[in-house]
matplotlib code that plots the C-alpha trace (Angstrom):
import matplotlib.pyplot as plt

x = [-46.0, -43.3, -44.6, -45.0, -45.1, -48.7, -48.2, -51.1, -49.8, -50.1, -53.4, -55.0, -53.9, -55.1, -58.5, -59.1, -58.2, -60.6, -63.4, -62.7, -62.9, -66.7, -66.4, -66.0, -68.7, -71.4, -69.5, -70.2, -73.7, -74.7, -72.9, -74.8, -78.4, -77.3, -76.7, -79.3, -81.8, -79.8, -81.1, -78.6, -76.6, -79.5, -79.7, -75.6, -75.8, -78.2, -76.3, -73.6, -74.7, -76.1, -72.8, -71.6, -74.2]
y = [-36.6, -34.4, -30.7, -30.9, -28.2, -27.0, -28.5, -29.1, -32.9, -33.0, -31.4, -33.5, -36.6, -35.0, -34.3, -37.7, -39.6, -37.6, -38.2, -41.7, -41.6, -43.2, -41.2, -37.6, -38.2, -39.4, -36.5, -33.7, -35.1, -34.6, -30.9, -30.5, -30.9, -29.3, -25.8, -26.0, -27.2, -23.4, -21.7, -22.0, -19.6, -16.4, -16.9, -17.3, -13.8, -12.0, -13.2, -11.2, -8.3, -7.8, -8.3, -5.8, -3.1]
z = [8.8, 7.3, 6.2, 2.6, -0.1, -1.6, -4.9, -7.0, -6.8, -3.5, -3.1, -5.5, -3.4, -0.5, -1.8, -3.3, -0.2, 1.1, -1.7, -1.1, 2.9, 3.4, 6.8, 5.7, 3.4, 5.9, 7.7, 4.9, 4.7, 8.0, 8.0, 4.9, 6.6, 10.2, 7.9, 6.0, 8.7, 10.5, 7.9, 5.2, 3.3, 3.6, 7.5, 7.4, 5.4, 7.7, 10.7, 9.3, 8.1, 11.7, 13.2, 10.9, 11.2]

ax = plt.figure().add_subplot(projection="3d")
ax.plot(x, y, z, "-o")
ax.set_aspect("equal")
plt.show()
């Protein structure tokens, strides 16, 4: 695949081959559940601010 300019065209067809993909969306649900079942977004906060303190 050739390297392709950032247009707005061609991130559009990138995201909806993607939206469409049956794979990335069982994918993104299981991601989905793994992060939340981690703690989601507050323990993802706190993990940082730690780091940062």
């Amino acid at each position: 695949m050739a390297k392709q300019e950032a247009t707005a065209a061609v991130l559009r067809e990138a995201v909806l081959s993607l939206i469409g993909d049956p794979g990335v969306a069982r994918r993104s649900r299981e991601l989905r559940e793994e992060l939340r079942a981690a703690g989601g977004t507050l323990r993802a906060v706190s993990v940082i601010e730690s780091y940062l303190s």
